[in-house]
N, CA, C and O atoms as a CHARMM CRD file, in Angstrom:
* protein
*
  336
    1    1 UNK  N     47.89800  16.36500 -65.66600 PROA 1      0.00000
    2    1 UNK  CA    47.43000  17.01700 -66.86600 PROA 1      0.00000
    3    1 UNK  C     48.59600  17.09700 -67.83500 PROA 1      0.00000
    4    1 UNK  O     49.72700  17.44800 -67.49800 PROA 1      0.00000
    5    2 UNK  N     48.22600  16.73600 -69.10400 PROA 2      0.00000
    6    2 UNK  CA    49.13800  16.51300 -70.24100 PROA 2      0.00000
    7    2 UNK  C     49.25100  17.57500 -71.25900 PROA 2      0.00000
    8    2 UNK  O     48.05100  17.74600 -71.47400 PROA 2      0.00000
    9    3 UNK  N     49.84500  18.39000 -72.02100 PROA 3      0.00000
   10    3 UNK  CA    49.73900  19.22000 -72.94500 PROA 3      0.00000
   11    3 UNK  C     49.07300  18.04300 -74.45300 PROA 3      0.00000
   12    3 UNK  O     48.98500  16.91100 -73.97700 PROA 3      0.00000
   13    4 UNK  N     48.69200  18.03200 -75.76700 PROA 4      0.00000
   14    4 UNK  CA    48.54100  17.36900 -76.32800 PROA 4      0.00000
   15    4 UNK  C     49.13900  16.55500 -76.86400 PROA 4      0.00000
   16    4 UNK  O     48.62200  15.54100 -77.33300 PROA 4      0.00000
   17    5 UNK  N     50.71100  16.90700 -76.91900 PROA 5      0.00000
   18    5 UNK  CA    51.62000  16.10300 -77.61800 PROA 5      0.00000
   19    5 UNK  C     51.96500  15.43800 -76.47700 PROA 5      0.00000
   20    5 UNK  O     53.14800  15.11400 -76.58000 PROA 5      0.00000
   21    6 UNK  N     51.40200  15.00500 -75.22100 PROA 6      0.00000
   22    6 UNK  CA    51.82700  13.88000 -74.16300 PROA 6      0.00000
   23    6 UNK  C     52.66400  14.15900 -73.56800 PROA 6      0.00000
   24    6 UNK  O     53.14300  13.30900 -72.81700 PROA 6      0.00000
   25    7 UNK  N     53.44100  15.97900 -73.64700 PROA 7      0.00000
   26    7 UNK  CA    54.24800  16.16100 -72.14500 PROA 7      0.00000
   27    7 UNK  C     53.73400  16.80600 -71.15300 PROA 7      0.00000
   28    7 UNK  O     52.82000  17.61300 -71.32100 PROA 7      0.00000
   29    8 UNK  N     54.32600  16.49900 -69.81900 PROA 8      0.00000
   30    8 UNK  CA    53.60500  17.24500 -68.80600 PROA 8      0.00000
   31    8 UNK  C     53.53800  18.41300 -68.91200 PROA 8      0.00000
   32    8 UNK  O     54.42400  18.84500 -69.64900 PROA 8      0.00000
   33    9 UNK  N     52.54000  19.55800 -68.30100 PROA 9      0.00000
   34    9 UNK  CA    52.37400  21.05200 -68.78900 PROA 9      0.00000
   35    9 UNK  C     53.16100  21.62800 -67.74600 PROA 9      0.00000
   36    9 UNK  O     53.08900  21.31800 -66.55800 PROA 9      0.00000
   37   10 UNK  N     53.92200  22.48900 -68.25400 PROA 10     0.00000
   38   10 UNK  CA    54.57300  23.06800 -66.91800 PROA 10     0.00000
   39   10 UNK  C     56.25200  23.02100 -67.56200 PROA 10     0.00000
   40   10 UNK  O     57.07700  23.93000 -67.65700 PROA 10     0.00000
   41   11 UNK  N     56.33200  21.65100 -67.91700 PROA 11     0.00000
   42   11 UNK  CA    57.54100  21.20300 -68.41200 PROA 11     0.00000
   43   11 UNK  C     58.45100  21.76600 -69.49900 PROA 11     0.00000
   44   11 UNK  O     57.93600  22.07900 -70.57200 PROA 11     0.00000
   45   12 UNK  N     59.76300  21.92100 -69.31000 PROA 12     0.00000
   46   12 UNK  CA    60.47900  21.96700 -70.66400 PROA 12     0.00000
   47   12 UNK  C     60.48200  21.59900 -72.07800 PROA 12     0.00000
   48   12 UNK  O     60.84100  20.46400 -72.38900 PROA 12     0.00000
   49   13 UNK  N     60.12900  22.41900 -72.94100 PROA 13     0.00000
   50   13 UNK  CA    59.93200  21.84500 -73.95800 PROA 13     0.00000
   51   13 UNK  C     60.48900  22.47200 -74.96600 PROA 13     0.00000
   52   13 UNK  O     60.89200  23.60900 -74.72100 PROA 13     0.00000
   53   14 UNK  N     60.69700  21.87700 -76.51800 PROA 14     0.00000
   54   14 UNK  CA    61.37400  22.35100 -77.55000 PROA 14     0.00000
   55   14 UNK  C     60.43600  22.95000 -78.12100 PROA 14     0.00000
   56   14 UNK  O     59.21400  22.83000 -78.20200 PROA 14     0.00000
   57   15 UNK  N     61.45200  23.81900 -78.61900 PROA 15     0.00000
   58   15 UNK  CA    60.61200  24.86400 -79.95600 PROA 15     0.00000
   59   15 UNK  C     59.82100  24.19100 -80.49900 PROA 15     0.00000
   60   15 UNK  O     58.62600  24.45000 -80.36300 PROA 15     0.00000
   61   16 UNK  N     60.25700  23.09500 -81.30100 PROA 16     0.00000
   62   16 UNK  CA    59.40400  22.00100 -82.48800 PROA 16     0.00000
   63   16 UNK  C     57.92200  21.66500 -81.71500 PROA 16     0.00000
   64   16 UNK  O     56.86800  22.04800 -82.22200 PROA 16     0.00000
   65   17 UNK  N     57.96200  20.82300 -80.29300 PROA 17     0.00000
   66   17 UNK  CA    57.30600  20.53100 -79.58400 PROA 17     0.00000
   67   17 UNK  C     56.04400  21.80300 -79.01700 PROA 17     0.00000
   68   17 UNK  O     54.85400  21.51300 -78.89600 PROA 17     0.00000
   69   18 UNK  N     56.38300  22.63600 -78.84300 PROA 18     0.00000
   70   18 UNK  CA    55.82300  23.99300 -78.71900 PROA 18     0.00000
   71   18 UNK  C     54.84300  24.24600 -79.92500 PROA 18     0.00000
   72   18 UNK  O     53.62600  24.37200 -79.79200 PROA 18     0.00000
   73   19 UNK  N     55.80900  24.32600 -81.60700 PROA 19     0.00000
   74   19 UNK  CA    55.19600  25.10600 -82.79600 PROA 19     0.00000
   75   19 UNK  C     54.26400  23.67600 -82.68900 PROA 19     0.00000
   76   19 UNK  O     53.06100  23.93500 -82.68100 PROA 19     0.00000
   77   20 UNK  N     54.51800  22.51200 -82.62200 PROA 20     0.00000
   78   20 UNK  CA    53.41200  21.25400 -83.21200 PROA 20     0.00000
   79   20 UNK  C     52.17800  21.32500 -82.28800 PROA 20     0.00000
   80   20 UNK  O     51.17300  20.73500 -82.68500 PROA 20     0.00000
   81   21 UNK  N     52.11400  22.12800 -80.82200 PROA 21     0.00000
   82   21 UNK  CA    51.32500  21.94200 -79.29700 PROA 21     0.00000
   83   21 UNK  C     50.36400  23.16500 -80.20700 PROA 21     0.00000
   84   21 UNK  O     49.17400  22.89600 -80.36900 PROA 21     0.00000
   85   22 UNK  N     50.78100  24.18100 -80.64900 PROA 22     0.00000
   86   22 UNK  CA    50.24700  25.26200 -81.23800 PROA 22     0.00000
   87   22 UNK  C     49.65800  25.01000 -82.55700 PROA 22     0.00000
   88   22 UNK  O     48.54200  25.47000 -82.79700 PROA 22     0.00000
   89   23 UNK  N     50.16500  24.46200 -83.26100 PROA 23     0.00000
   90   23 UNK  CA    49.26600  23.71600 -84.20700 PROA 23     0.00000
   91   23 UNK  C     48.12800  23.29500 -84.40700 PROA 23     0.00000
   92   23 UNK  O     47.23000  23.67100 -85.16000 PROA 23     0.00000
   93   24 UNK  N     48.26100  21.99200 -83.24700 PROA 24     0.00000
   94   24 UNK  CA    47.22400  21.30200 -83.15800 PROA 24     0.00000
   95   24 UNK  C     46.02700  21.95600 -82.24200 PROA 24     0.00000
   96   24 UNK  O     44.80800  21.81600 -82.33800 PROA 24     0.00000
   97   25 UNK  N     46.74100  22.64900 -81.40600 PROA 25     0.00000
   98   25 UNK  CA    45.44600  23.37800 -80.97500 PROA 25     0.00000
   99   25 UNK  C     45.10400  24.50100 -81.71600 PROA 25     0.00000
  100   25 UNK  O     43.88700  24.63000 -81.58600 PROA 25     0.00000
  101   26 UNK  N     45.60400  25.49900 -82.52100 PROA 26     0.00000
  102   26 UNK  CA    44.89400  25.97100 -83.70600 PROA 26     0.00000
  103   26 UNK  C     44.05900  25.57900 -84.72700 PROA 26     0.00000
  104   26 UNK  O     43.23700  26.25900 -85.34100 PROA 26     0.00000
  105   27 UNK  N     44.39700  24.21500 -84.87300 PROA 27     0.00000
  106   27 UNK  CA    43.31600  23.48700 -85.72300 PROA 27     0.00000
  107   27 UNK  C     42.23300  23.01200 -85.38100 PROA 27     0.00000
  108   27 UNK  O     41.24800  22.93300 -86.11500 PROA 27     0.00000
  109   28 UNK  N     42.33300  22.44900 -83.60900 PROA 28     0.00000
  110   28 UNK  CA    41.04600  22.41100 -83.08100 PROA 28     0.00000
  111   28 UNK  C     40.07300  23.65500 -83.43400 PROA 28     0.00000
  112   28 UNK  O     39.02000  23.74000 -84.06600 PROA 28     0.00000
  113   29 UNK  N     40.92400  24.61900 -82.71800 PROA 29     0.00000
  114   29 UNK  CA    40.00000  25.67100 -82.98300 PROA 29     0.00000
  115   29 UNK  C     39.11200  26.01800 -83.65700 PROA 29     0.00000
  116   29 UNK  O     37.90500  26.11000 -83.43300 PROA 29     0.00000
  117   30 UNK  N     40.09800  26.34900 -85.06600 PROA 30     0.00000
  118   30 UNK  CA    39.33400  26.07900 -86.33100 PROA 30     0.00000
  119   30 UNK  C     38.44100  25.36300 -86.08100 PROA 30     0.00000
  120   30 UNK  O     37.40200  25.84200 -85.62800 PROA 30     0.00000
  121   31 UNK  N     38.58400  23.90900 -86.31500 PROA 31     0.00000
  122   31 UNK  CA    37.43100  23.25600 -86.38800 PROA 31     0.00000
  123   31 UNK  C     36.33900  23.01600 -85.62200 PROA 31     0.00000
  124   31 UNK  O     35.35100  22.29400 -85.75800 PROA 31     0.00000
  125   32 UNK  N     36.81600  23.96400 -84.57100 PROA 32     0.00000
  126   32 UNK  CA    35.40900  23.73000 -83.55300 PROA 32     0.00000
  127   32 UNK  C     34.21300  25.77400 -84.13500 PROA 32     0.00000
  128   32 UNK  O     33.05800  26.19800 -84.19500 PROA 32     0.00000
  129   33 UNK  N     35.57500  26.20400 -84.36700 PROA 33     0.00000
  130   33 UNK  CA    34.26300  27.63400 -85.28700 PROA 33     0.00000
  131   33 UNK  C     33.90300  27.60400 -86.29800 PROA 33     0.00000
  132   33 UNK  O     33.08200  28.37500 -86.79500 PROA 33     0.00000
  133   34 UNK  N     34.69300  26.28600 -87.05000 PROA 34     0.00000
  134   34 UNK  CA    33.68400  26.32900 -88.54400 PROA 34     0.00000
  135   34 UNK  C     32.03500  25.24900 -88.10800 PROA 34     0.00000
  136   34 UNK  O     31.03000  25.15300 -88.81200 PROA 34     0.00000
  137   35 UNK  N     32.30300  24.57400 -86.71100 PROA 35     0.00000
  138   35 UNK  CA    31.30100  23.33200 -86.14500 PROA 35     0.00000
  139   35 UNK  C     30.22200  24.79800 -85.77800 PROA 35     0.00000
  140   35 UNK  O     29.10300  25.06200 -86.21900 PROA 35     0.00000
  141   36 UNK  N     30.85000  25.34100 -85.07800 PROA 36     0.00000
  142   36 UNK  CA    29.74300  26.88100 -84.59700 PROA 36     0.00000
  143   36 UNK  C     29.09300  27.38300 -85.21600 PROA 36     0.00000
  144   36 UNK  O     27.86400  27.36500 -85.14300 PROA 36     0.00000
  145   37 UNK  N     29.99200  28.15900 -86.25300 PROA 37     0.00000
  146   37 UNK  CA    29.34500  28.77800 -87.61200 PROA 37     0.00000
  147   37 UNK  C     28.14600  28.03500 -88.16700 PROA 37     0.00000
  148   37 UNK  O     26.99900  28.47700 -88.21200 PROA 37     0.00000
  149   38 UNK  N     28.51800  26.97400 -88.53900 PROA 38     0.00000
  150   38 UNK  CA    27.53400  25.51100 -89.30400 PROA 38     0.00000
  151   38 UNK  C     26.24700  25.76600 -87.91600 PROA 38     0.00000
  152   38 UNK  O     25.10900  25.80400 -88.38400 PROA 38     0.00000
  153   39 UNK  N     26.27600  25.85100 -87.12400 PROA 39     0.00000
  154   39 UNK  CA    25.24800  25.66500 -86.15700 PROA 39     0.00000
  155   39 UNK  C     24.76500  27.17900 -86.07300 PROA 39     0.00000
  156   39 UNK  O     23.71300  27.29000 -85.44300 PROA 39     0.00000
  157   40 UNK  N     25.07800  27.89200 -86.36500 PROA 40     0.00000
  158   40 UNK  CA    24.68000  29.08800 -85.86600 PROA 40     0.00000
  159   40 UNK  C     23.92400  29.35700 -87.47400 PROA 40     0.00000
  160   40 UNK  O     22.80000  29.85700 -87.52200 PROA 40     0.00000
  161   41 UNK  N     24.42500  29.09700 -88.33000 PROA 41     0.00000
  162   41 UNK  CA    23.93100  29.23300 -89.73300 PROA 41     0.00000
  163   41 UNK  C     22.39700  28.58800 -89.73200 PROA 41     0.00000
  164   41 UNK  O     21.36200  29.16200 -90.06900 PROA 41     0.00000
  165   42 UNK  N     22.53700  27.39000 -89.31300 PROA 42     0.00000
  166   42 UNK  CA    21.27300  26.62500 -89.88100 PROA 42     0.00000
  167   42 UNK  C     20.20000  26.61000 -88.77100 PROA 42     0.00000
  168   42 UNK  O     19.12000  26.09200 -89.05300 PROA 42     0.00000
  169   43 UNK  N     20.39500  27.15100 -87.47500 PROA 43     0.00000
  170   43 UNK  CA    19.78300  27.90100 -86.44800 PROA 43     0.00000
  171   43 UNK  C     18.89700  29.75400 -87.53700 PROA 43     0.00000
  172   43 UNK  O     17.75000  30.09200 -87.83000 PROA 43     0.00000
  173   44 UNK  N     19.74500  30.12800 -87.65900 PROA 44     0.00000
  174   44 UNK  CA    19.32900  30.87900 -88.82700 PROA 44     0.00000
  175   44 UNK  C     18.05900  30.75000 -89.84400 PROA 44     0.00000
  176   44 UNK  O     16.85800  31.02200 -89.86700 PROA 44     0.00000
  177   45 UNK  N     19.00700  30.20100 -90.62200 PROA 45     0.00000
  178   45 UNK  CA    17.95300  29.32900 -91.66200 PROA 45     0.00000
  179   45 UNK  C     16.64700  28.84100 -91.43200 PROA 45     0.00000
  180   45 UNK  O     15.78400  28.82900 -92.31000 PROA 45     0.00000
  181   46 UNK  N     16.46300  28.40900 -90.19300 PROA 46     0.00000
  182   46 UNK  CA    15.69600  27.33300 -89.41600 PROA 46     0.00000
  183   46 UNK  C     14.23600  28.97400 -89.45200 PROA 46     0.00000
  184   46 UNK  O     13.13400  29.08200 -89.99100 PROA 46     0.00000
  185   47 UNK  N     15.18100  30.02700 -88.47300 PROA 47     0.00000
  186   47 UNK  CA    13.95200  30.91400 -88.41100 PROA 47     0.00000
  187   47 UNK  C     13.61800  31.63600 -89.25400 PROA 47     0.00000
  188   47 UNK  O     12.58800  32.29800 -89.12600 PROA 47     0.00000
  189   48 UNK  N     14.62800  31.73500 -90.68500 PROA 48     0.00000
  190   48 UNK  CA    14.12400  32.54200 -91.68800 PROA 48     0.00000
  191   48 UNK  C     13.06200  32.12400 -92.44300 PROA 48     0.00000
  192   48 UNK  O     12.40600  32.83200 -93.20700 PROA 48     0.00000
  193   49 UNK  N     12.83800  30.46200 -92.11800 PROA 49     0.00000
  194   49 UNK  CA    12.13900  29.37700 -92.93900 PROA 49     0.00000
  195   49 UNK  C     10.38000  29.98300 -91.96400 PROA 49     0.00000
  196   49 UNK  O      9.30800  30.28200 -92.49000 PROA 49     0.00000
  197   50 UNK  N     10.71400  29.96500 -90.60600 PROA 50     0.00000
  198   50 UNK  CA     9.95000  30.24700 -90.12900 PROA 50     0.00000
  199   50 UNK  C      9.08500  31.42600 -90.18500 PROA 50     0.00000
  200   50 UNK  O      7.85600  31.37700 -90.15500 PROA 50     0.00000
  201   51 UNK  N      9.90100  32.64800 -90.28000 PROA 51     0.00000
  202   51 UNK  CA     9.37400  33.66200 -90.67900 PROA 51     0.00000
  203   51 UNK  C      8.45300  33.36600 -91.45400 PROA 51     0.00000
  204   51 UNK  O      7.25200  33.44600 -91.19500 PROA 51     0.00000
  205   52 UNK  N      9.08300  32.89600 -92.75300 PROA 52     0.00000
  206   52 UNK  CA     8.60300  33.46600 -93.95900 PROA 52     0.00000
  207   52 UNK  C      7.45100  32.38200 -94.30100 PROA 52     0.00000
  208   52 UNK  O      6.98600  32.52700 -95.43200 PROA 52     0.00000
  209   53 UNK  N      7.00900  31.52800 -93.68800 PROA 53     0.00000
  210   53 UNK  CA     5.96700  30.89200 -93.19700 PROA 53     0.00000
  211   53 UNK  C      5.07300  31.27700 -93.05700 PROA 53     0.00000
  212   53 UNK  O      4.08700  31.27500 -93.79400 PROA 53     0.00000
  213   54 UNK  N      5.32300  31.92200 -91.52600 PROA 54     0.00000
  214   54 UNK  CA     4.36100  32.95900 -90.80900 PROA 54     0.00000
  215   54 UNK  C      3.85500  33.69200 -91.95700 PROA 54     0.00000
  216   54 UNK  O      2.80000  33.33100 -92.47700 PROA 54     0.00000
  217   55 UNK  N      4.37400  34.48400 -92.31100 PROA 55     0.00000
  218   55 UNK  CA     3.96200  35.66700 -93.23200 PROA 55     0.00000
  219   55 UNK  C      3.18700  35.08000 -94.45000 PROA 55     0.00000
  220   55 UNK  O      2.18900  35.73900 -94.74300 PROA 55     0.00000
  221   56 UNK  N      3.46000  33.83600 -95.32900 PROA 56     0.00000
  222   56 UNK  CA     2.73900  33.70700 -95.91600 PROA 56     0.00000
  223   56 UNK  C      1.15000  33.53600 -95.59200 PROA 56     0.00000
  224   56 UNK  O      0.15400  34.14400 -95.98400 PROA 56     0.00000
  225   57 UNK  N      1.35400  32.44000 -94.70400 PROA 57     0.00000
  226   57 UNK  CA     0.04500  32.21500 -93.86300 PROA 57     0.00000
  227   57 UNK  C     -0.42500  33.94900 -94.00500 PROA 57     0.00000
  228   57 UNK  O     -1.42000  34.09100 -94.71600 PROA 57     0.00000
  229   58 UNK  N      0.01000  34.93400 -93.57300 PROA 58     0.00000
  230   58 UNK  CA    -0.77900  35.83100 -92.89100 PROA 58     0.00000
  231   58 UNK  C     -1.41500  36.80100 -94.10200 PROA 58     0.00000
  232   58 UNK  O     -2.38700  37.54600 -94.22700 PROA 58     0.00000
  233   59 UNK  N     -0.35700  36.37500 -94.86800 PROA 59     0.00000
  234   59 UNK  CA    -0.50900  37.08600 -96.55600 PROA 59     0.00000
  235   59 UNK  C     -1.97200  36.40000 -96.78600 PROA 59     0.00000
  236   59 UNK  O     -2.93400  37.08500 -97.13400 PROA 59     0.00000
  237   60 UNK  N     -2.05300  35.17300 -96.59300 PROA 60     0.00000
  238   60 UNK  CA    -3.13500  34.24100 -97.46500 PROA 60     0.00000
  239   60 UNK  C     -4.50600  34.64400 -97.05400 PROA 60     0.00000
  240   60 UNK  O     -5.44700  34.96200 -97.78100 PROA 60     0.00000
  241   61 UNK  N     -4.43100  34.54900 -95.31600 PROA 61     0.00000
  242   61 UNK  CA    -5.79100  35.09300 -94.59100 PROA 61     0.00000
  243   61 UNK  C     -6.20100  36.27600 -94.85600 PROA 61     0.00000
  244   61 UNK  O     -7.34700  36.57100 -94.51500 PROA 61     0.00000
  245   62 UNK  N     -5.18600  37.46400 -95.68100 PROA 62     0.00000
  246   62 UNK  CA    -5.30700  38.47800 -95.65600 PROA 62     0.00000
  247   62 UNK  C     -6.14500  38.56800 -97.14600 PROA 62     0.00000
  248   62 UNK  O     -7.12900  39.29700 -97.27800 PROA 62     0.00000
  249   63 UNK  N     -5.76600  37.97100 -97.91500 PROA 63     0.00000
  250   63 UNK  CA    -6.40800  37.92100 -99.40200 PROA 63     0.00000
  251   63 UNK  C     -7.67800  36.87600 -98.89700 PROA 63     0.00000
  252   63 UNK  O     -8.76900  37.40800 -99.10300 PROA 63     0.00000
  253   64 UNK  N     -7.73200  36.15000 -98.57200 PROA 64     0.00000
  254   64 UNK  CA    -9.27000  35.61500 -98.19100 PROA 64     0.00000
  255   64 UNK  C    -10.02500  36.46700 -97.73700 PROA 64     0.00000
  256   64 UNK  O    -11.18300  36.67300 -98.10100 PROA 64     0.00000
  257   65 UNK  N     -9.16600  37.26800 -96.54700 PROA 65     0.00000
  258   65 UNK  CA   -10.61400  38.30500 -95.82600 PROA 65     0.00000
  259   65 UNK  C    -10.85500  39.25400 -97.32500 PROA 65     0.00000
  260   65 UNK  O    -12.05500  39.50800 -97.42900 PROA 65     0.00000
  261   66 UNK  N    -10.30000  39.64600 -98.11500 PROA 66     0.00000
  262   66 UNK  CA   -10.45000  40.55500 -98.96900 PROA 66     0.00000
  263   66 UNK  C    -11.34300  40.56800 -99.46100 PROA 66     0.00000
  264   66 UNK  O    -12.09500  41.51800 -99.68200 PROA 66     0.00000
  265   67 UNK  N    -11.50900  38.55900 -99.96600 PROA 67     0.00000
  266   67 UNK  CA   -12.65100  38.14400-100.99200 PROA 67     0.00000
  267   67 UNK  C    -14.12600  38.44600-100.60000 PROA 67     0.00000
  268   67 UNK  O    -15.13800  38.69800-101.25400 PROA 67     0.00000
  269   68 UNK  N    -13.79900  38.29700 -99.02700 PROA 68     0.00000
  270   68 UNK  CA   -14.91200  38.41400 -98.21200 PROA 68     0.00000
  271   68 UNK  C    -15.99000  39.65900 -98.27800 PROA 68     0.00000
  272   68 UNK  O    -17.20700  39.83400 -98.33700 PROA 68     0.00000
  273   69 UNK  N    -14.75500  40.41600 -98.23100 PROA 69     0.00000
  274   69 UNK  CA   -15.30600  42.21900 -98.25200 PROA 69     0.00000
  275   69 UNK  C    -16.49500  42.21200 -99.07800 PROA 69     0.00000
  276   69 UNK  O    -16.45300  41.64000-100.16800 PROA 69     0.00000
  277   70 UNK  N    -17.83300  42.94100 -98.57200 PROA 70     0.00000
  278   70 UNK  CA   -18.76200  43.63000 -99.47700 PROA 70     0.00000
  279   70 UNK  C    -18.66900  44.48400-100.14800 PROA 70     0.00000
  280   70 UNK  O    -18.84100  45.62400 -99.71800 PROA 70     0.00000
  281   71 UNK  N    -18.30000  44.18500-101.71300 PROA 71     0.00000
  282   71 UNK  CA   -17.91500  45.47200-102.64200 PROA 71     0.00000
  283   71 UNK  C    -19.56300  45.99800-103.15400 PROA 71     0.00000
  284   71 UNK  O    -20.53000  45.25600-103.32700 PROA 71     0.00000
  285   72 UNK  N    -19.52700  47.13300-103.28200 PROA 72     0.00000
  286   72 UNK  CA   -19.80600  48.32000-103.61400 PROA 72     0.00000
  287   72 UNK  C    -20.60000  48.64300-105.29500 PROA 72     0.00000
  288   72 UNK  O    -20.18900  49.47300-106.10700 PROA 72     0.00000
  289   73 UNK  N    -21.46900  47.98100-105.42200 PROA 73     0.00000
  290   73 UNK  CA   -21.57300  48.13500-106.89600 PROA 73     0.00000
  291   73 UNK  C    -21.49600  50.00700-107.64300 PROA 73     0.00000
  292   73 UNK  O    -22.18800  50.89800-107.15200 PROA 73     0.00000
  293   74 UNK  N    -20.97800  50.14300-108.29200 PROA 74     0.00000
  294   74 UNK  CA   -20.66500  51.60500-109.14000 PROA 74     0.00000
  295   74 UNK  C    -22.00900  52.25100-109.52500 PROA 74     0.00000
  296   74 UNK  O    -22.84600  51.43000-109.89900 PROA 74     0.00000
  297   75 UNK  N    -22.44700  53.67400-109.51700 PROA 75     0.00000
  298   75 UNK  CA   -23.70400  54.32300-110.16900 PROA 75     0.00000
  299   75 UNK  C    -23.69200  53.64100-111.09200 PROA 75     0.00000
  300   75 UNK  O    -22.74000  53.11700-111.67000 PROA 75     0.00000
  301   76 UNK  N    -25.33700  53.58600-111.39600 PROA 76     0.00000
  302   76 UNK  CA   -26.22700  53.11500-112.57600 PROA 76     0.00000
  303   76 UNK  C    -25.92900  54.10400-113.09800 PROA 76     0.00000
  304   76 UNK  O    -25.61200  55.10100-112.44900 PROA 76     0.00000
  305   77 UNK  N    -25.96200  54.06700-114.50600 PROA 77     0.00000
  306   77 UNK  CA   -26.63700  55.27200-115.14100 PROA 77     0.00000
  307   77 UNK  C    -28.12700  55.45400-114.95900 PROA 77     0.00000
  308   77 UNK  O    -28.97000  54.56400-114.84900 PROA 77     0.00000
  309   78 UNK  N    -28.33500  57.00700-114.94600 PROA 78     0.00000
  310   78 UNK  CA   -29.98600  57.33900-114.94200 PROA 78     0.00000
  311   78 UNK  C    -30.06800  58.21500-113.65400 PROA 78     0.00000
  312   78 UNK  O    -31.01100  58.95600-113.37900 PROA 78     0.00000
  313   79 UNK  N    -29.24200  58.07500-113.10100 PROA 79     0.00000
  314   79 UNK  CA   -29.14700  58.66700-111.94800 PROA 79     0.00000
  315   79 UNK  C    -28.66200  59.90300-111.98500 PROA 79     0.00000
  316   79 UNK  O    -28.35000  60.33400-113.09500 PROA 79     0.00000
  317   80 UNK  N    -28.46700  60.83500-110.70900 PROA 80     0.00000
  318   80 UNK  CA   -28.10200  62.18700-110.88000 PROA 80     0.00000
  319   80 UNK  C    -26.50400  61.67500-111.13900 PROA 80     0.00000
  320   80 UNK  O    -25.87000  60.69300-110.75400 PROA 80     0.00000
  321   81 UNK  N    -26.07900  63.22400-112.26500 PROA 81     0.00000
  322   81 UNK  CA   -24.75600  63.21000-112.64800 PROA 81     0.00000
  323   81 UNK  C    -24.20000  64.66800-112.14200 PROA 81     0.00000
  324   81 UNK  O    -24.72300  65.75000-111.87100 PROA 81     0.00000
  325   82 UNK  N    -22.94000  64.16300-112.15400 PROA 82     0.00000
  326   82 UNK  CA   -22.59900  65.72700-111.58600 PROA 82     0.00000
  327   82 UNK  C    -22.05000  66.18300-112.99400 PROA 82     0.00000
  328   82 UNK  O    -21.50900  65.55300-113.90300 PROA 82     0.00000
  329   83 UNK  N    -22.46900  67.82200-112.80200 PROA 83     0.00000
  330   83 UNK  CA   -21.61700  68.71900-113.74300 PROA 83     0.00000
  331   83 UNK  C    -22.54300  69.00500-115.01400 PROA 83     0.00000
  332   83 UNK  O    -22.29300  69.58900-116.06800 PROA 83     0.00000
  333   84 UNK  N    -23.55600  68.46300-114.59800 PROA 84     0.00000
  334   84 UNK  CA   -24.76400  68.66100-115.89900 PROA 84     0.00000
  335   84 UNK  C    -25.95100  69.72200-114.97800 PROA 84     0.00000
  336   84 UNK  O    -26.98200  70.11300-115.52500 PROA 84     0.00000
């Protein structure tokens, strides 16, 4: 097993060799949590899209059943009134 800069691990090594081993694996890093983030984001996205799907759908059936409803026609006039 090799450290990244190609010396054996375990082994003596220089400062320089050390700060550049630390480097480069800090930058992996980085770039493997901005790869996460990006995935975890659009995993996200993915169900907010979904949600808000759902809900329309449920919005829509909900105003259809509405139309459905048997409304109520209002007193005629001619009829009893109150307060007279």
């Amino acid at each position: 097993m090799s450290a990244p800069d190609g010396s054996p691990v375990g082994a003596e090594r220089s400062i320089g060799q050390l700060f550049a081993s630390a480097t480069t694996e800090l930058s992996a890093l980085v770039h493997d949590e901005i790869a996460l983030a990006k995935a975890q984001l659009k995993r996200d996205v993915k169900r907010g899209a979904v949600g808000g799907a759902v809900l329309a759908v449920a919005g829509a059936a909900i105003r259809k059943q509405q139309g459905r409803r048997v409304r109520v026609a209002p007193p005629t006039s001619g009829g009893p009134q109150d307060g007279i």
